[in-house]
C-alpha positions as CSV (number, residue, x, y, z in Angstrom):
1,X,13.3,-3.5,-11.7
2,X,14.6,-2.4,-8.0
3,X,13.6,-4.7,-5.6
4,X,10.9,-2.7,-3.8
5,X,8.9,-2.2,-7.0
6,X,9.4,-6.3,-7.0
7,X,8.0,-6.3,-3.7
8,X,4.8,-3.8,-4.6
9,X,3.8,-5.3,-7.6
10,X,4.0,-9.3,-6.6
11,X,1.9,-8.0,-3.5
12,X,-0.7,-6.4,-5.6
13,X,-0.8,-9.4,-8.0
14,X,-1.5,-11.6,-4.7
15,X,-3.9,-9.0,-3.4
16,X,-6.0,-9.1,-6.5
17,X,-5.6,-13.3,-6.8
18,X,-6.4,-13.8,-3.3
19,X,-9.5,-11.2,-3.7
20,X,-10.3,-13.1,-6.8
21,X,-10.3,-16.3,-4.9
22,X,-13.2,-15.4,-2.8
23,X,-15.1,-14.3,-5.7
24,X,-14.9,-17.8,-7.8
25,X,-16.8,-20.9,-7.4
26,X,-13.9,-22.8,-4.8
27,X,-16.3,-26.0,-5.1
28,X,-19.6,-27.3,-6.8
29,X,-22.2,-29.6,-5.6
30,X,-25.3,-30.9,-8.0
31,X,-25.2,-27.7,-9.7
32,X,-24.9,-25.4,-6.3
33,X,-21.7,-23.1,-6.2
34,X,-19.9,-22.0,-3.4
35,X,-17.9,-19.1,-3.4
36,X,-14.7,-18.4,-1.9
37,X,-15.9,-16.4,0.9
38,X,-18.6,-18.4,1.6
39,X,-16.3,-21.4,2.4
40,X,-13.4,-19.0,3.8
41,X,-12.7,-15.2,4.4
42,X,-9.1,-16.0,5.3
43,X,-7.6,-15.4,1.6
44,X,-8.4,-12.2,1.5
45,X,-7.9,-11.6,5.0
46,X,-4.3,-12.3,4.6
47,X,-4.1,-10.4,1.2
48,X,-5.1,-7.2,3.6
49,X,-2.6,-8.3,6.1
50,X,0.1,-8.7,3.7
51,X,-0.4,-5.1,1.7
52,X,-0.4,-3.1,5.0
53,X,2.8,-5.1,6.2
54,X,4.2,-4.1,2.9
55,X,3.4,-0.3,3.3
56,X,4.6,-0.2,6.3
57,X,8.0,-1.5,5.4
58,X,7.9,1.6,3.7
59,X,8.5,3.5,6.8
60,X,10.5,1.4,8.6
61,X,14.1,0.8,9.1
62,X,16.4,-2.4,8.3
63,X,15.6,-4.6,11.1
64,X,11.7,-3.7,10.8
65,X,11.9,-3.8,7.7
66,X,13.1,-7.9,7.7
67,X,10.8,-8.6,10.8
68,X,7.8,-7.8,8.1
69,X,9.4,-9.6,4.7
70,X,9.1,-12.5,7.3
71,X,5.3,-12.0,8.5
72,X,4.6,-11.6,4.4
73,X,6.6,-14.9,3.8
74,X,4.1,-16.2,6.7
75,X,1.1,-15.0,5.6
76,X,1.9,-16.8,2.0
77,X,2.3,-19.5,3.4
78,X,-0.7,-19.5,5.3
79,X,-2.5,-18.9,2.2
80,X,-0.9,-22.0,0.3
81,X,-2.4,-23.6,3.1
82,X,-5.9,-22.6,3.1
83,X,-5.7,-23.0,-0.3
84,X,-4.8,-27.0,0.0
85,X,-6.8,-27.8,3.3
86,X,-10.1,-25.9,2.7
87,X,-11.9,-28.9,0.6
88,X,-15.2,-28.9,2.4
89,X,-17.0,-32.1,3.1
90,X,-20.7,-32.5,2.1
91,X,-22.0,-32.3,5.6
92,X,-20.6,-29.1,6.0
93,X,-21.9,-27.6,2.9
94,X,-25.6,-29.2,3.5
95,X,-24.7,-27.1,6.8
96,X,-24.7,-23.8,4.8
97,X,-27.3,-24.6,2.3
98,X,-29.7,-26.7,3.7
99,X,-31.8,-27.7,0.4
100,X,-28.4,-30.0,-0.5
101,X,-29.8,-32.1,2.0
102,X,-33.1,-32.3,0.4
103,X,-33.8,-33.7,-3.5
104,X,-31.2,-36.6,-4.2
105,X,-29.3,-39.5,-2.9
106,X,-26.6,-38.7,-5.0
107,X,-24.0,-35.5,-4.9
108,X,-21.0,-34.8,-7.2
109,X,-18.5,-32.4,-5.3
110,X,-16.1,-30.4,-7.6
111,X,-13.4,-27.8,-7.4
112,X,-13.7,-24.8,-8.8
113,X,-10.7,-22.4,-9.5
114,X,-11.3,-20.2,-6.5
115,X,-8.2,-22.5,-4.8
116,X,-5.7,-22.2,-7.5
117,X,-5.9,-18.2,-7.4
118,X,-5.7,-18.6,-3.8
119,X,-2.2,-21.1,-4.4
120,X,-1.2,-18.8,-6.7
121,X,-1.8,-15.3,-4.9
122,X,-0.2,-17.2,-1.6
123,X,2.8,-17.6,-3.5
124,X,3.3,-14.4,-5.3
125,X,3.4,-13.5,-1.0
126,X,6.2,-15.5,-0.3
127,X,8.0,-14.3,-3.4
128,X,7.3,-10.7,-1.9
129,X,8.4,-11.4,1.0
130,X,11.3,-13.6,0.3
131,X,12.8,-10.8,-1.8
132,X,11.9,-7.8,1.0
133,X,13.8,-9.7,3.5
134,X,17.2,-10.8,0.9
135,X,16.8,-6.8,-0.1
136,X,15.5,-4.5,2.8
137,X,19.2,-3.3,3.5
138,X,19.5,-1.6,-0.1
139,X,15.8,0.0,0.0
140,X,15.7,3.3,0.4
141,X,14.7,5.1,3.7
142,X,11.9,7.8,4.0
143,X,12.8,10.9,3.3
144,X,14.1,13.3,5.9
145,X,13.5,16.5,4.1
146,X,11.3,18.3,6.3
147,X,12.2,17.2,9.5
148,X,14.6,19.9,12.0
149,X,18.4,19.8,12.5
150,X,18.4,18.1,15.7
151,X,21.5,19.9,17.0
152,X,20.1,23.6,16.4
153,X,18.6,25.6,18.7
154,X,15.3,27.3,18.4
155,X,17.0,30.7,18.1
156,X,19.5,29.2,15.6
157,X,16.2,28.2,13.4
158,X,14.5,31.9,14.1
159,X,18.4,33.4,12.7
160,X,17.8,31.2,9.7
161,X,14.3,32.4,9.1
162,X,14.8,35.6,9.7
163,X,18.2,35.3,7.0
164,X,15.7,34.5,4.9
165,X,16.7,30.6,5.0
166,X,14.6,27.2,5.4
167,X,16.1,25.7,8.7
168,X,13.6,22.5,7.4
169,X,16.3,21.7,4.5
């Protein structure tokens, strides 16, 4: 596989892992689930970020091209770290649902999957990135096709025309 089909798929898998991890119960308390987004927005957030960083190495040139692998190898990381620091407390989840506070004396507080996608998408973004910035020099460059001869002259490109010629190609 050429390296920027690498780079598109392992930032599709972590855009639809990091989505998934605001969709799944992240953590659990006396039967009360929490989503992912409820907790955090910033997986998928960063899932955003990274995909239009990774179009837009499409377009750019070598050294732009390696200044973005590097924000995408950032941005995983970010996400391996809201995946591992994002363990909400029970006074901040009685904070956004009040009835926790009401009922029992006693809670149990579990984890849901919701963090492991997010692990896992966060480091299917570093992998992305990783290989965009050990590759960008062999990627191919947009295409050219339609864009003018800079060194002819407008009545060159008329003469060409005229002859019956695309001056585009």
């Amino acid at each position: 596989m050429r390296p920027q089909r690498l780079v598109d798929v392992l930032t599709l898998v972590a855009l639809v892992l990091l989505g998934m991890s605001a969709y799944l119960p992240w953590t659990t308390v006396n039967d009360e689930t929490f989503k992912g987004y409820d907790l955090t927005r910033a997986p998928v957030f960063l899932a955003a970020a990274g995909v239009v960083a990774v179009i837009v190495t499409k377009l750019a040139g070598t050294a732009l091209r390696r200044v973005l692998a590097v924000l995408v190898v950032l941005l995983g990381v970010l996400a391996v770290v809201v995946a591992f620091q994002v363990r909400p407390g029970l006074e901040e989840l009685t904070r956004l649902r009040p009835a926790l506070a009401l009922g029992t004396d006693s809670f149990a507080i579990t984890t849901g999957p919701a963090p492991w996608f997010a692990l896992a998408g966060g480091a299917a973004l570093v992998a992305a990135g990783l290989v965009a910035v050990l590759t960008a020099h062999r990627w191919r460059r947009a295409t050219a096709r339609y864009e003018r001869d800079p060194a002819a002259s407008p009545a060159d490109q008329w003469k060409a025309i005229d002859a019956g010629e695309d001056p585009t190609l």
